[in-house]
C-alpha positions as CSV (number, residue, x, y, z in Angstrom):
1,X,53.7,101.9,-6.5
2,X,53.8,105.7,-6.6
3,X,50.3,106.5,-6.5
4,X,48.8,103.4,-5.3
5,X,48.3,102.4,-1.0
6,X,49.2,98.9,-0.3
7,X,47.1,97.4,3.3
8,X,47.6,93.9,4.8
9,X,46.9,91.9,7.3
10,X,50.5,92.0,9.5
11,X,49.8,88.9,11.7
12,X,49.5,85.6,11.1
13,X,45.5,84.7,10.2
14,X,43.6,82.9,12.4
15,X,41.6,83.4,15.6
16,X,43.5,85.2,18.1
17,X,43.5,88.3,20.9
18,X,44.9,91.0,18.8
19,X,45.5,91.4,14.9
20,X,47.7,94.2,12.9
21,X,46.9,95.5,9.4
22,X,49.2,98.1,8.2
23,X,48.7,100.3,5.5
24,X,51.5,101.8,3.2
25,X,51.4,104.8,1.2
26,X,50.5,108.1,0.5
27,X,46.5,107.6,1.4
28,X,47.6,106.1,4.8
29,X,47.1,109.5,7.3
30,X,43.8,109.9,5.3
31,X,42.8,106.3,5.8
32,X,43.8,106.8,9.9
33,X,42.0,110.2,9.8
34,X,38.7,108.9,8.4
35,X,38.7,105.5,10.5
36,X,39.2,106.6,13.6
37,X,37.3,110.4,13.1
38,X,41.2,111.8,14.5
39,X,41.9,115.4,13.3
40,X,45.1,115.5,14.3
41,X,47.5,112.4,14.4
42,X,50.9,112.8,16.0
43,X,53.3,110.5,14.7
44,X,54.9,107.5,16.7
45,X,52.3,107.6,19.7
46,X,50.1,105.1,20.2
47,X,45.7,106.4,20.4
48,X,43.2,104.3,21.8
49,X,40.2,104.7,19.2
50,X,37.0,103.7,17.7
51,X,37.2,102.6,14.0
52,X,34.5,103.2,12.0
53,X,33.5,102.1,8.6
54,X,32.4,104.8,5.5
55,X,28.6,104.2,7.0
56,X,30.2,105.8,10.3
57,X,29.6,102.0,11.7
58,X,31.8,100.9,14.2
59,X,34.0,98.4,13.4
60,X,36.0,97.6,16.8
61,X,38.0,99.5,19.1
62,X,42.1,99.4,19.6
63,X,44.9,101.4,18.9
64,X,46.6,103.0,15.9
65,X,49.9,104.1,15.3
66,X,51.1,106.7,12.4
67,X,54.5,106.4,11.5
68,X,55.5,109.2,9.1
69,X,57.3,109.2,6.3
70,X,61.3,108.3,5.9
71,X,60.2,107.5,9.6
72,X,58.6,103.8,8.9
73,X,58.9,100.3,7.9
74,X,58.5,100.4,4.1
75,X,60.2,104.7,4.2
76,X,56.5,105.5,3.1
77,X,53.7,107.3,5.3
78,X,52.5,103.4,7.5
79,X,49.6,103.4,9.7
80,X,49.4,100.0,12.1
81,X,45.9,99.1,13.5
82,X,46.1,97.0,16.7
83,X,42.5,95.2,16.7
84,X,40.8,92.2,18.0
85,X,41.7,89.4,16.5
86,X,38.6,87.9,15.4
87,X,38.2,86.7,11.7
88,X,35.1,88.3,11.3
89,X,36.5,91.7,12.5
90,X,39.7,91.3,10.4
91,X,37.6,90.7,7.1
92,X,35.2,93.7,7.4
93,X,38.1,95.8,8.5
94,X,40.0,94.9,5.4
95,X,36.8,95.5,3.4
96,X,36.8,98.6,4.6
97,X,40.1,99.4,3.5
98,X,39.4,98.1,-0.3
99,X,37.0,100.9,-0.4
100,X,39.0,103.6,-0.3
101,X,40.6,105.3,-3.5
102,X,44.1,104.5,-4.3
103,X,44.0,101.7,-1.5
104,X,44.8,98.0,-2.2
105,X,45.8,94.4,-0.8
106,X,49.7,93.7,-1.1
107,X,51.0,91.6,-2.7
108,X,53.3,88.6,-0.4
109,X,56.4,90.7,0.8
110,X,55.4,93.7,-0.4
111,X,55.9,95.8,2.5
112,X,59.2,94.5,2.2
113,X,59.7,95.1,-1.7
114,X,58.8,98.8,-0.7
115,X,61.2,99.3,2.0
116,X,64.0,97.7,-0.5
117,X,62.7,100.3,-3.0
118,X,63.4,103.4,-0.5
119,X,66.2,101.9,0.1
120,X,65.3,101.5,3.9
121,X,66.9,97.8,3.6
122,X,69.4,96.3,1.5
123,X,68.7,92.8,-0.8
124,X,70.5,90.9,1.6
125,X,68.6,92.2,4.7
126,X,65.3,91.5,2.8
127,X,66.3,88.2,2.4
128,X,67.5,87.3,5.9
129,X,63.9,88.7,7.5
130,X,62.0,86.0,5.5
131,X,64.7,83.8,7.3
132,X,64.3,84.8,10.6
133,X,60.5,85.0,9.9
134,X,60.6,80.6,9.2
135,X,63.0,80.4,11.7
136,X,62.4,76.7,13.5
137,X,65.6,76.6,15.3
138,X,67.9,78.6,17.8
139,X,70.6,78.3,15.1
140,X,68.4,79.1,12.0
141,X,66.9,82.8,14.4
142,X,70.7,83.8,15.4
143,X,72.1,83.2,11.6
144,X,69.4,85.5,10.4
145,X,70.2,88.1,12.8
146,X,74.0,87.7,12.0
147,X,73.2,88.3,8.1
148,X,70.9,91.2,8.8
149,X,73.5,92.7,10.6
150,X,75.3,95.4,8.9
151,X,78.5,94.1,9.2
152,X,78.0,91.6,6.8
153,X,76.7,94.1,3.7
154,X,79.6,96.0,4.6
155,X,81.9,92.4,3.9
156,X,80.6,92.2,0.6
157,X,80.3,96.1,-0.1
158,X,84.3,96.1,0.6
159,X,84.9,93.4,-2.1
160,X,83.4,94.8,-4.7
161,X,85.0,98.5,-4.3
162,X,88.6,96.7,-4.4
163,X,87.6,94.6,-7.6
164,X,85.9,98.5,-8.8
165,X,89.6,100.0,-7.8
166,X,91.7,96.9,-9.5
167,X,89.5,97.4,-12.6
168,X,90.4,100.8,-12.7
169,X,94.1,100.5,-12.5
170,X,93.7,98.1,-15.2
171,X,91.8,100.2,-17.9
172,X,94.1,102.9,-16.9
173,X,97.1,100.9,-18.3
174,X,95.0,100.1,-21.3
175,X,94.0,103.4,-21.5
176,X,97.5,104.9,-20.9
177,X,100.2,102.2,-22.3
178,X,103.6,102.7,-20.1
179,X,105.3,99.1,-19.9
180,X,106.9,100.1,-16.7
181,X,104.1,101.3,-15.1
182,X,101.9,98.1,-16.5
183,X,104.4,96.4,-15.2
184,X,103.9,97.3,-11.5
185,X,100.1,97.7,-11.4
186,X,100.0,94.2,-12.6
187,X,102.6,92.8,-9.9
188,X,100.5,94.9,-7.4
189,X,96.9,94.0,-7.7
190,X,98.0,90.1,-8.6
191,X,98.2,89.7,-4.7
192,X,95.1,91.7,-3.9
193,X,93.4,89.7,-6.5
194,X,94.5,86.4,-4.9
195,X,93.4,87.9,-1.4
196,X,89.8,88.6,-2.6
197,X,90.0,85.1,-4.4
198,X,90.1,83.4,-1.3
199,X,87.6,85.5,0.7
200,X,85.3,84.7,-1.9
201,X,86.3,80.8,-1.7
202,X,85.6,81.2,2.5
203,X,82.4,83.2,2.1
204,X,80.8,80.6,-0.3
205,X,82.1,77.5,2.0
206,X,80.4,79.6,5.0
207,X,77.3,79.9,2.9
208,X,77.0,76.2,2.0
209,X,77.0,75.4,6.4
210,X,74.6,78.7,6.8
211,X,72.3,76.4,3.9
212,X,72.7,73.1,5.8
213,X,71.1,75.4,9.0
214,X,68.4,77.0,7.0
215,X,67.5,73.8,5.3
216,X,67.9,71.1,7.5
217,X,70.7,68.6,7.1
218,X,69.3,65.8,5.1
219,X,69.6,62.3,6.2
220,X,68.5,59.3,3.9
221,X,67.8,56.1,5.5
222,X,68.3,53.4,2.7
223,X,69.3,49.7,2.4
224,X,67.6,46.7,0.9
225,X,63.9,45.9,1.3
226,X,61.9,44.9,4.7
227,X,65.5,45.7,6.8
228,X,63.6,48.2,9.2
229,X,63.7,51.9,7.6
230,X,60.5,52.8,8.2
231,X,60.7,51.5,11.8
232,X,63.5,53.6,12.6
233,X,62.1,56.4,11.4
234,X,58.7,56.2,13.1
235,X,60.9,55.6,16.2
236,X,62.7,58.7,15.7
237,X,59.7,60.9,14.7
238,X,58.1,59.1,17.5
239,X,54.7,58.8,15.5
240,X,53.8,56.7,12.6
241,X,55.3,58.6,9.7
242,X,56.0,55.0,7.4
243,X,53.5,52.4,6.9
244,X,55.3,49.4,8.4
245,X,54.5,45.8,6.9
246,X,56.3,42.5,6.2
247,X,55.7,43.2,2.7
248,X,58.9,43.6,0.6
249,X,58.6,47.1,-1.3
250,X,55.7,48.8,1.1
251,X,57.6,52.2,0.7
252,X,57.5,53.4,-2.6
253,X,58.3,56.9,-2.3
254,X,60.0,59.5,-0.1
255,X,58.5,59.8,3.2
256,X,59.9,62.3,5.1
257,X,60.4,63.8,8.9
258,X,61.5,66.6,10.5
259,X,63.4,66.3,13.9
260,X,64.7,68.9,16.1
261,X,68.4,67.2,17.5
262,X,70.3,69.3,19.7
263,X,68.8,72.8,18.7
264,X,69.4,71.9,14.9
265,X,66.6,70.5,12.1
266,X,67.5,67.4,10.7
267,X,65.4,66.2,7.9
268,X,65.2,62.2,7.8
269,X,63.7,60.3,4.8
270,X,62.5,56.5,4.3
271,X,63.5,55.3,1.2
272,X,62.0,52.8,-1.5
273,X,64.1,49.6,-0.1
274,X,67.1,48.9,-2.7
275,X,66.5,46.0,-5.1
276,X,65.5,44.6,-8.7
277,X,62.1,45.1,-9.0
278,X,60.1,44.6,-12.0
279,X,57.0,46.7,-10.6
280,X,56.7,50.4,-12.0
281,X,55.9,51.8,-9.0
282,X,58.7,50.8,-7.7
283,X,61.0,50.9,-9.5
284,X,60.2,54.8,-9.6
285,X,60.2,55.0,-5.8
286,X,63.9,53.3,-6.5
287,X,65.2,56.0,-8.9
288,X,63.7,58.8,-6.4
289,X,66.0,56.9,-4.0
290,X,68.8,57.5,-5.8
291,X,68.4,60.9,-6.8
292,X,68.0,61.4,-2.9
293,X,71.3,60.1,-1.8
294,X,73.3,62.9,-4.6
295,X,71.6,65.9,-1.7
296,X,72.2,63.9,1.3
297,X,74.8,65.1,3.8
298,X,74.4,61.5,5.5
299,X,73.7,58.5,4.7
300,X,72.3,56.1,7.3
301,X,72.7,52.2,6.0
302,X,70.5,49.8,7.5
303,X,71.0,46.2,7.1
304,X,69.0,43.0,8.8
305,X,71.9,41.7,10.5
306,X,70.6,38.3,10.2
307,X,70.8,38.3,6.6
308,X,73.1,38.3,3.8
309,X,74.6,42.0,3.0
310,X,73.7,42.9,-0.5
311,X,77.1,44.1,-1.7
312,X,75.7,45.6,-4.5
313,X,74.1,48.4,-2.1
314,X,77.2,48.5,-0.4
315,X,78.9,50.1,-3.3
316,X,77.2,53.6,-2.7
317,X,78.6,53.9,0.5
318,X,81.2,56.8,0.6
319,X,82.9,59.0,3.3
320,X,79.1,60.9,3.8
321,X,77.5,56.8,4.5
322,X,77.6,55.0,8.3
323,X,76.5,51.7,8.5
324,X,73.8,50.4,10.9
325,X,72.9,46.9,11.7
């Protein structure tokens, strides 16, 4: 990672008006230098430029911008060029690149793996970008934000320098045996102990409700066979997710679809219809069914109100279950 330069594509791929590929690393100036025929590159200003392969060939024309060293995204010398977004331009300007010594494709996130490295960003910050970055909802972008916040790293950093100071105290006692002063370290740090316990308890009960947002909150739609599941759920996708049919058992397996209600993702599956069957297929679709309904946070029971209620199904319904006829 020392000696090597790591260049990517920054933007998504695909046809478009303007492309970024950074480069990362000591050979990044150089590569700027020789691309764009620049003798003299100030940092953080953005040059209009003609980039040009080893052949002197010209590639395509943009801008470049050097950021320099601690100065940057990764903390390493980074050179961004703003091109046309053609795919054609994008893979002979990344050809390019892979000609020059020391200079490589990245590896997925590892622009951000090298910013974690020089300590630019924290673990928890690396892992809130890649949130914000698959961010589908206005919940899911502002709980990013919130984690990459440095408020939140300081929450955590607090914690563990009172558990560092408690453990301290204790192998000092150990260390230096005096009953009466044991005695009073131990009275002391039992509350501060208890007040970190349940900070701990609040910060994992927050983190299952910030998963729920990230994930999607998972709704199963189950009940016996030929009662409408899949009809409901192509009404609520309002496209023909399920295969619909009079024929007991069509859905065999989880078919699932993602719906945006009120700003939050809500993640809806058709289940295998719940009865004895004697066909493997089935019967598999069945146990997927039921391994389904242990990571549901609701399930949606649907019942032909003209028929009989199997009460057999009934007896999975819990305080997480409404009932639909």
């Amino acid at each position: 990672r020392f000696f090597m330069s790591i260049f990517a594509l920054a933007t998504a791929p695909g046809t478009s008006g303007l492309a970024v590929i950074r480069v990362s690393g000591k050979e990044a100036f150089k590569v700027a230098q020789t691309l764009t025929k620049f003798k003299k590159i100030k940092p953080r200003v953005a040059n209009f430029s003609s980039f040009y392969d080893h052949k002197k060939k010209l590639i395509d024309k943009g801008i470049f911008i050097f950021f320099q060293k601690p100065n940057s995204y990764t903390g390493d010398d980074v050179v961004e060029f703003h091109i046309h977004g053609s795919n054609a331009v994008i893979r002979y300007f990344l050809k390019t690149l892979s000609n020059f010594k020391n200079c490589r494709l990245a590896k997925p996130g590892e622009f951000t793996k090298t910013a974690l490295l020089n300590k630019k960003i924290n673990l928890l910050q690396a892992e809130s970008l890649i949130d914000l970055i698959n961010s589908e909802t206005e919940l899911q972008r502002i709980q990013a934000l919130k984690v990459m916040n440095e408020d939140t790293t300081k929450v955590y950093t607090d914690l563990r320098d009172k558990m560092i100071k408690i453990l301290s105290d204790y192998e000092a006692v150990i260390d230096f045996s005096d009953d009466e002063v044991g005695d009073n370290v131990f009275l002391n740090n039992r509350d501060k102990l208890l007040k970190i316990n349940d900070k701990i308890k609040e910060i994992i009960q927050r983190s299952q409700n910030s998963e729920k947002i990230r994930e999607g909150f998972k709704v199963s739609i189950i009940g016996p066979t030929n009662s409408g599941k899949s009809s409901l759920i192509n009404c609520l996708a309002k496209r023909p997710v399920s295969i619909v049919s009079n024929i007991p058992g069509t859905t065999r397996d989880l078919i699932e679809a993602s719906i945006m209600l009120d700003g939050k993702l809500v993640r809806f599956f058709d289940t295998a219809g719940l009865r004895r069957s004697k066909n493997v297929i089935e019967k598999k679709g069945i146990s997927l069914t039921n391994e389904n309904l242990k990571i549901s946070d609701l399930k949606l029971f649907l019942f032909d109100h003209t028929q009989k209620i199997d009460k057999k199904i009934l007896k999975l319904f819990d305080q997480k279950s409404i009932l639909v006829l």
